[in-house]
VOKELO-907221 format. One line per 3 residues: number of its first residue (from 1); for each residue x, y, z of N, C-alpha, C, O. Coordinates in steps of 0.2 Angstrom, whole numbers. Example, Ala and Ser with C-alpha at 12.3 -4.5 7.8 and 13.67 -1.06 7.14 Angstrom:
# residues 2
1	66/-28/39/62/-22/39/66/-16/39/71/-17/42; 64/-11/35/68/-5/36/64/0/39/67/6/40
//
This chain:
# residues 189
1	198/348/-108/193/344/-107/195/337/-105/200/335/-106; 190/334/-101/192/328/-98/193/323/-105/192/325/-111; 194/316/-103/191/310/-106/184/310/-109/182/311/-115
4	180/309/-101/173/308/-99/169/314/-107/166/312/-112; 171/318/-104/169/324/-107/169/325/-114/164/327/-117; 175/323/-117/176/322/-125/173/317/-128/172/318/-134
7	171/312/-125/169/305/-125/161/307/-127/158/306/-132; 159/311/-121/151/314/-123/150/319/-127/144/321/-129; 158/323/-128/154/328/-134/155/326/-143/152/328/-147
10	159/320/-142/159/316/-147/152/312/-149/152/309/-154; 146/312/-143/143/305/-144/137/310/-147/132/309/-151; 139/318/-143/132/324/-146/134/325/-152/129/324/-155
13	139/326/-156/139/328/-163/137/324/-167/135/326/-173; 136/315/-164/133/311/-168/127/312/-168/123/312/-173; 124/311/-161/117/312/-160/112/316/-162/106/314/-161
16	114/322/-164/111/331/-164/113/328/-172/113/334/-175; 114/324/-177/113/322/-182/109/318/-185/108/316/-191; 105/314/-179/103/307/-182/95/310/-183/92/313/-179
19	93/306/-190/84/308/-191/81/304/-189/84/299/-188; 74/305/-188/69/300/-185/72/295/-188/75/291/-185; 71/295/-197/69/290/-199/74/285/-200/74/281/-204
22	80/284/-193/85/281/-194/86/277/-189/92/274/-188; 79/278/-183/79/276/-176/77/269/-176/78/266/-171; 75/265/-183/76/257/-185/81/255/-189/81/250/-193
25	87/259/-188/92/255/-193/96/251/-187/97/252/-181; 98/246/-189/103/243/-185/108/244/-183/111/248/-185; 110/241/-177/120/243/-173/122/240/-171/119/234/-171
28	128/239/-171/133/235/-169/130/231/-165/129/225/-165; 127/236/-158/125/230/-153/119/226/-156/114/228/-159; 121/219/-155/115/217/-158/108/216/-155/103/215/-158
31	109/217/-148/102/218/-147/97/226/-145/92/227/-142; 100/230/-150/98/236/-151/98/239/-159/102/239/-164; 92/241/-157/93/248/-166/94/253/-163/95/253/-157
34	95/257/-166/96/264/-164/91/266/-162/92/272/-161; 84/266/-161/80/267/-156/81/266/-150/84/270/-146; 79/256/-147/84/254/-142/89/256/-140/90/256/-134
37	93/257/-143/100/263/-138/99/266/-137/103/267/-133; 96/271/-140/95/276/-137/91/278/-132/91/284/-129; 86/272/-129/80/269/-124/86/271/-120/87/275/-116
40	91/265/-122/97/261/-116/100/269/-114/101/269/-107; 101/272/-116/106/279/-115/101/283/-111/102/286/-106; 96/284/-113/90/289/-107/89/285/-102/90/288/-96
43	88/278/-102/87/277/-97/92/275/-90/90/274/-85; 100/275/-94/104/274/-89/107/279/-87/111/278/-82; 106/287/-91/110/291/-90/110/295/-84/116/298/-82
46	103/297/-80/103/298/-74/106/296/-70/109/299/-65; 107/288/-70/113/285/-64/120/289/-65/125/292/-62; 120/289/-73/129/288/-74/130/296/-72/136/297/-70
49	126/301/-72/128/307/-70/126/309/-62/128/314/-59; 121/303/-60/122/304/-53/128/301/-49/129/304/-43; 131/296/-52/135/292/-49/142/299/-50/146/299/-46
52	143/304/-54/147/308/-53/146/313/-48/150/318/-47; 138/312/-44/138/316/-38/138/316/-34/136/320/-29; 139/307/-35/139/302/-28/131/303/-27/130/303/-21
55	125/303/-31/116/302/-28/116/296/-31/120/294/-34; 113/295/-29/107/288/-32/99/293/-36/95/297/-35; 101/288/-40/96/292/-44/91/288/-46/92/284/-50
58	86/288/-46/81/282/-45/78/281/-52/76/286/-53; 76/275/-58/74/275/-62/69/278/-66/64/278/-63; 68/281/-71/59/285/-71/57/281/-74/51/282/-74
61	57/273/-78/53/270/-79/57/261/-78/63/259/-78; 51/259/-77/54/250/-76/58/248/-80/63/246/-77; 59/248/-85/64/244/-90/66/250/-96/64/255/-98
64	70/248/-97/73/252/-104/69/253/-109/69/258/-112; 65/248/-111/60/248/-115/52/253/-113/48/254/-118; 51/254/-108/47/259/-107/49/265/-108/44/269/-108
67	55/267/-109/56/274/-112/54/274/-119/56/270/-123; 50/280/-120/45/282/-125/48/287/-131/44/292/-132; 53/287/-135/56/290/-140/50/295/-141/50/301/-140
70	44/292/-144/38/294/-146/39/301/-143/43/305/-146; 36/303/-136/33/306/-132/36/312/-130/32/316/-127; 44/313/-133/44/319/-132/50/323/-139/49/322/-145
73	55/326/-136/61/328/-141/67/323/-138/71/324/-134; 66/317/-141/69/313/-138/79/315/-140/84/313/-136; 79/319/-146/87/319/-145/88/324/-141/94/323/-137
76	84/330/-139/87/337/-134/87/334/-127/91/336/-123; 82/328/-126/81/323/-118/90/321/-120/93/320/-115; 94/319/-125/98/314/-126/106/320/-125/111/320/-121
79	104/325/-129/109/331/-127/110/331/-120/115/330/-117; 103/334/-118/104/340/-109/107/333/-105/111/334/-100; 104/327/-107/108/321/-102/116/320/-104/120/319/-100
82	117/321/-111/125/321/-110/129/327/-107/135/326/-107; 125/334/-106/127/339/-104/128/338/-97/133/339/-94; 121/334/-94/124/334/-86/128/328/-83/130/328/-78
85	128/323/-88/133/321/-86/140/320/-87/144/315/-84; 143/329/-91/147/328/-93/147/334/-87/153/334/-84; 142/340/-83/145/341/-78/144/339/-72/147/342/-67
88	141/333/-71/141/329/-65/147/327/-63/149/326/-58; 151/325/-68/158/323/-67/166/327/-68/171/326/-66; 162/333/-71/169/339/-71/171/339/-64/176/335/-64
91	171/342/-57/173/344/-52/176/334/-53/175/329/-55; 183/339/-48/187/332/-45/186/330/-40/190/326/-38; 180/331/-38/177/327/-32/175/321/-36/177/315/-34
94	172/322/-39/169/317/-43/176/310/-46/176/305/-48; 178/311/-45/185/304/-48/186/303/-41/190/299/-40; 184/305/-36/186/303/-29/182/300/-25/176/300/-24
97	187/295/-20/181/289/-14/179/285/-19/182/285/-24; 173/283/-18/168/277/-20/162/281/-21/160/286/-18; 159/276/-29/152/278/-29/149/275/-32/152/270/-34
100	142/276/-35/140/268/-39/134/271/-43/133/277/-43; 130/267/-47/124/270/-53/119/269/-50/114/266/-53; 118/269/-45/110/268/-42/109/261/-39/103/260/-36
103	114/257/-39/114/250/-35/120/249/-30/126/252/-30; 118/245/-26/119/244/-18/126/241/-19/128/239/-14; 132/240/-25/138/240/-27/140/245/-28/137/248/-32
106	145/246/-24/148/254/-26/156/252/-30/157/246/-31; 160/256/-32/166/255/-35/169/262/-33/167/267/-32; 176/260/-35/178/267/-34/178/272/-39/178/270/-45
109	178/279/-35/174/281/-43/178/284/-48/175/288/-52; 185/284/-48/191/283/-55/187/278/-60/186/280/-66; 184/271/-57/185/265/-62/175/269/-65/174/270/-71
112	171/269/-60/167/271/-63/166/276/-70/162/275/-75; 169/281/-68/172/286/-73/172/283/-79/169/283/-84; 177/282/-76/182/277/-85/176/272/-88/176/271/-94
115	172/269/-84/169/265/-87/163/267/-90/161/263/-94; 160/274/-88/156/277/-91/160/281/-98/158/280/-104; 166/284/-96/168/284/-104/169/283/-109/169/286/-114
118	171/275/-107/170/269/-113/164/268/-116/163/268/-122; 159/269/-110/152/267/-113/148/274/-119/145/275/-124; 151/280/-114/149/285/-119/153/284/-127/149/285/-132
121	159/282/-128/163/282/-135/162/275/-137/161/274/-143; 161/269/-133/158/265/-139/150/264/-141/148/260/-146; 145/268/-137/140/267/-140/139/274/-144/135/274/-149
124	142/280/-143/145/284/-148/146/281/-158/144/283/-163; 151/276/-157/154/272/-165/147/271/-164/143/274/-167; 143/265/-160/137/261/-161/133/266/-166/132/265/-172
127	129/271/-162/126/277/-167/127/279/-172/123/280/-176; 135/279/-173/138/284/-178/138/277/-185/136/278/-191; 140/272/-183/140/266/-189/133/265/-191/132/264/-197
130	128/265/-186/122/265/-188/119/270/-193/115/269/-198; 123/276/-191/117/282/-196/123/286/-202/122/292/-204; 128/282/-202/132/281/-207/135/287/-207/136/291/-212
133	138/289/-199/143/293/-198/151/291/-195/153/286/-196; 154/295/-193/161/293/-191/160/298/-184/157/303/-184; 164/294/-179/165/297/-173/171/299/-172/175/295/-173
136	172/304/-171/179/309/-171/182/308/-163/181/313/-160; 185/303/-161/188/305/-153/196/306/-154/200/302/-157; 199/313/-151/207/313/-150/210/307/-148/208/303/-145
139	216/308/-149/219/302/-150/222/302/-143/225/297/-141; 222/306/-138/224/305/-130/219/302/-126/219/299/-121; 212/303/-129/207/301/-128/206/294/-128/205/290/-123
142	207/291/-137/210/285/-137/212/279/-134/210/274/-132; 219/284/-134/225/279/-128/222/277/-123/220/271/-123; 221/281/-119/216/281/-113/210/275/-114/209/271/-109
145	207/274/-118/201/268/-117/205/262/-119/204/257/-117; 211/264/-124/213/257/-124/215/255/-117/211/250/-114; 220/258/-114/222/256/-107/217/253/-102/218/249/-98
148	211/258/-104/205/257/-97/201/250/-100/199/245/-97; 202/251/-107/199/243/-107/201/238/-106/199/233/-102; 207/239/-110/211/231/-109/212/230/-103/211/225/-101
151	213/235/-99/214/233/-89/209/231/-87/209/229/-81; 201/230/-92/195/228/-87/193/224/-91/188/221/-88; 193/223/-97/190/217/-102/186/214/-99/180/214/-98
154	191/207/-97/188/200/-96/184/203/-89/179/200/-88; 184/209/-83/178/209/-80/172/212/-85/166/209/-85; 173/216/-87/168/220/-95/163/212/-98/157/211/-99
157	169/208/-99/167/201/-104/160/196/-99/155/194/-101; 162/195/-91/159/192/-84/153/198/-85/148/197/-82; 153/201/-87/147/208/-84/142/206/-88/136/207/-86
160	144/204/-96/140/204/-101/141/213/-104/136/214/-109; 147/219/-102/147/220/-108/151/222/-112/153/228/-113; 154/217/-116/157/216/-120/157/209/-124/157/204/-120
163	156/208/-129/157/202/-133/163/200/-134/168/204/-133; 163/193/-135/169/191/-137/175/196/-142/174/200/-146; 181/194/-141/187/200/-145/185/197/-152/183/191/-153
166	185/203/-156/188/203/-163/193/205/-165/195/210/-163; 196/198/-169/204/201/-169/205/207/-174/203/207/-179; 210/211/-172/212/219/-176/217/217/-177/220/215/-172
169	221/218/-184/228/217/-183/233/225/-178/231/231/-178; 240/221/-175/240/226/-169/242/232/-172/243/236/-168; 244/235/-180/245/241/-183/238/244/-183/237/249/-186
172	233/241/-181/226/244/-185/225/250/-180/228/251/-175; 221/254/-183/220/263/-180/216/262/-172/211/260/-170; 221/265/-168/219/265/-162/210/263/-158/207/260/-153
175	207/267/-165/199/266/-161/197/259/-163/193/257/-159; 199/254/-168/199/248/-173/202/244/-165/200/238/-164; 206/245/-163/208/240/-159/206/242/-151/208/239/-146
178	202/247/-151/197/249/-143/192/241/-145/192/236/-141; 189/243/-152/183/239/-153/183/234/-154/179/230/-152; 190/233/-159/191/224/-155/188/222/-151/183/218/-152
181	192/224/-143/193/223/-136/186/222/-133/185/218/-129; 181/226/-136/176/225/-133/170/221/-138/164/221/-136; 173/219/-144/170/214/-146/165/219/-152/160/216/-155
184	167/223/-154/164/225/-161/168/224/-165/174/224/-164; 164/224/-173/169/222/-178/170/229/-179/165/233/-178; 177/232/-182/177/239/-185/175/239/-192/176/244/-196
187	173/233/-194/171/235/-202/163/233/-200/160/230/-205; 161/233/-197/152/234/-196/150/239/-202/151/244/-204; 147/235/-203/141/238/-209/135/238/-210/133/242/-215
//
């Protein structure tokens, strides 16, 4: 299994667990409950699995908040999107040339990749802390984000996504010093 891959099957076993009644608890990110991210996740996931097949994938509604939890099976819409976006990006075409999420900046598409699998593993903890679970990622998996973050941070930090570092001390458990890096505390509560 890739990265990409482990990253999103780690984010379904949290998700395929969470109950309505916990789509208003709070997350890490502070400008989301676990409804709103999960809005943020349907609505950006289109791009991020088209961006592994080089399409442009065009928005299905204006803002992220116009996505309607209500209106349908919103975790199996949350599933089948991490399914295709975990096979949008299997074929090694996809880590190849340049590609982008539906806007007129392309990047190449290794960096895209990696950065979509950071976003799958840390809004994965964001879920998993909210609905008072733990996110299980392999520890090669790990390594990996550490390296892909820390090499793109302060761009992550310019982009607006990432908060300021929280300091970890440097023995703490690999995933405790991902989140650091990207500005979550690992004792969120």
């Amino acid at each position: 299994m890739s990265h990409l891959s482990n990253a999103a099957a780690a984010m379904a076993v949290v998700a395929s667990t969470i109950n309505d009644d916990q789509l208003a608890n709070k997350t890490p990110c502070t400008e989301y409950d676990v409804r709103a991210l999960v809005n943020h996740l349907l609505f950006w996931g289109p791009s991020l699995a088209g961006g592994g097949r080089k399409e442009s994938v065009p928005q299905p509604a204006a803002t992220e908040s116009d996505v309607d939890l209500a209106a349908g099976d919103w975790r199996g819409s949350l599933l089948a999107l991490l399914d295709d976006i975990t096979s949008s990006w299997a074929p090694p075409s996809a880590w190849e040339g340049e590609t982008d999420m539906g806007t007129p900046q392309t990047l190449p598409a290794p960096v895209l990749g990696d950065m979509i699998t950071g976003e799958l593993a840390m809004h994965g903890w964001d879920l998993a802390v909210a609905t008072g679970q733990r996110l299980e990622l392999p520890a090669d998996l790990l390594a990996h984000l550490h390296d892909t973050v820390f090499a793109g941070v302060e761009q992550g930090r310019a982009m607006g996504m990432y908060g300021p570092r929280v300091p970890v001390p440097a023995d703490a458990p690999a995933l405790d010093r991902v989140l650091g890096l990207t500005g979550r505390d690992p004792a969120w509560a």
